[in-house]
C-alpha positions in Angstrom: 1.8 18.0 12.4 -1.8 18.2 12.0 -4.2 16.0 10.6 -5.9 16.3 7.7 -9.5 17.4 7.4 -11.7 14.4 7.7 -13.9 15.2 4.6 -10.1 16.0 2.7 -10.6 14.9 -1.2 -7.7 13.4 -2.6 -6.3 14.7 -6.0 -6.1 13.2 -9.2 -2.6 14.3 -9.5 0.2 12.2 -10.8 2.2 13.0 -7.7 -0.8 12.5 -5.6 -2.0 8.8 -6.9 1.8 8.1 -6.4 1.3 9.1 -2.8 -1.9 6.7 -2.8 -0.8 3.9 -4.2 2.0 3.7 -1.4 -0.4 4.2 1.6 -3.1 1.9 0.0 0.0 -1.1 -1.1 1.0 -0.7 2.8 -2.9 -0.7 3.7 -3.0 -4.0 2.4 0.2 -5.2 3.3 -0.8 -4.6 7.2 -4.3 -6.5 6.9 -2.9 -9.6 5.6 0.3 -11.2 4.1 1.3 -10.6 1.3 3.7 -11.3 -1.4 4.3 -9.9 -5.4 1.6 -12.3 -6.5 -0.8 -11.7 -4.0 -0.4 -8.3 -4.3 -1.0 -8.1 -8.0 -3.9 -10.2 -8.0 -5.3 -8.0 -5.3 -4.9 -4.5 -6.9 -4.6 -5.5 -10.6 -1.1 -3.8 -11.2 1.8 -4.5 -12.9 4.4 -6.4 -11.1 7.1 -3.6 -11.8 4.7 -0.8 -10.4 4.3 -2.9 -7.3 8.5 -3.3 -6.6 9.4 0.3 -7.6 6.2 1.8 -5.6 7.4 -0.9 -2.3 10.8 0.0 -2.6 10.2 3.4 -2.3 7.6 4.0 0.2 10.2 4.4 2.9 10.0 8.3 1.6 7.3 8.2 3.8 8.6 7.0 6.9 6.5 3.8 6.5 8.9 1.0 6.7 8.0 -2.0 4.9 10.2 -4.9 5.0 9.9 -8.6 2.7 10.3 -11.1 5.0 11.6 -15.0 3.9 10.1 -17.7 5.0 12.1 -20.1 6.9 13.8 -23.0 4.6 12.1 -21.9 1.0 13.5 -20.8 -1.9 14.3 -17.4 -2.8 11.6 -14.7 -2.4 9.0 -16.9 -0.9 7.5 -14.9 2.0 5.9 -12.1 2.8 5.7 -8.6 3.2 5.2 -7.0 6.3 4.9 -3.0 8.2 6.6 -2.7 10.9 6.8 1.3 10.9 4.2 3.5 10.2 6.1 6.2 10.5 3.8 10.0 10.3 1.2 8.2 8.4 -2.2 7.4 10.2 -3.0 4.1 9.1 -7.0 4.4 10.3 -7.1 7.7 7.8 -6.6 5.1 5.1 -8.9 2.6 6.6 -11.6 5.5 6.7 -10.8 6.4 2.7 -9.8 2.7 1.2 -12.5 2.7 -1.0 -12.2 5.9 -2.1 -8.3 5.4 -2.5 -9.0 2.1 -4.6 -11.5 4.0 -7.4 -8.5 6.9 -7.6 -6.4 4.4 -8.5 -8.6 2.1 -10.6 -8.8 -1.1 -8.5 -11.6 -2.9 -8.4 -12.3 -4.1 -4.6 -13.8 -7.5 -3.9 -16.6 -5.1 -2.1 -17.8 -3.3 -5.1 
């Protein structure tokens, strides 16, 4: 499988922003812990987006797991990647920003 071009623009399409928004929520995911909350306080979206998008971005090969924390109640924890499957996750690094203004988030940087 080869890489993709390093000055590669990314596409507006629907299918395409889906695409983003799973590389960027895993991006995020594997800088820091995470949680629902978290998560939409960091990107802005909707707390269904954020479930459906997680839930699915095994499509990718990424696996993404929630993980509890020890002796709290239901759904308190974290997120975590432990697979990134095909995906390069220092081509997202590299393109983060751009990634974040496809997808209309507002990064504490800008």
């Amino acid at each position: 499988m080869s890489a993709l071009p390093s000055d590669y623009i990314l596409s507006d399409s629907k299918a395409a922003l889906a695409f983003q928004r799973k590389l960027y929520l895993c991006w995020l995911i594997s800088r820091e812990e995470h949680n629902l909350t978290s998560l939409q306080k960091a990107t802005g979206m909707p707390r269904r987006t954020l479930q459906d998008t997680l839930k699915s971005v095994d499509d990718l090969g990424i696996q993404c797991d929630f993980e509890q924390q020890d002796g709290a109640r239901n759904n308190q924890g974290h997120y975590r990647v432990t697979d990134w499957g095909p995906i390069r996750p220092e081509w997202i690094t590299e393109r983060a920003d751009e990634i974040a203004d496809a997808l209309g988030i507002v990064t504490a940087e800008a």
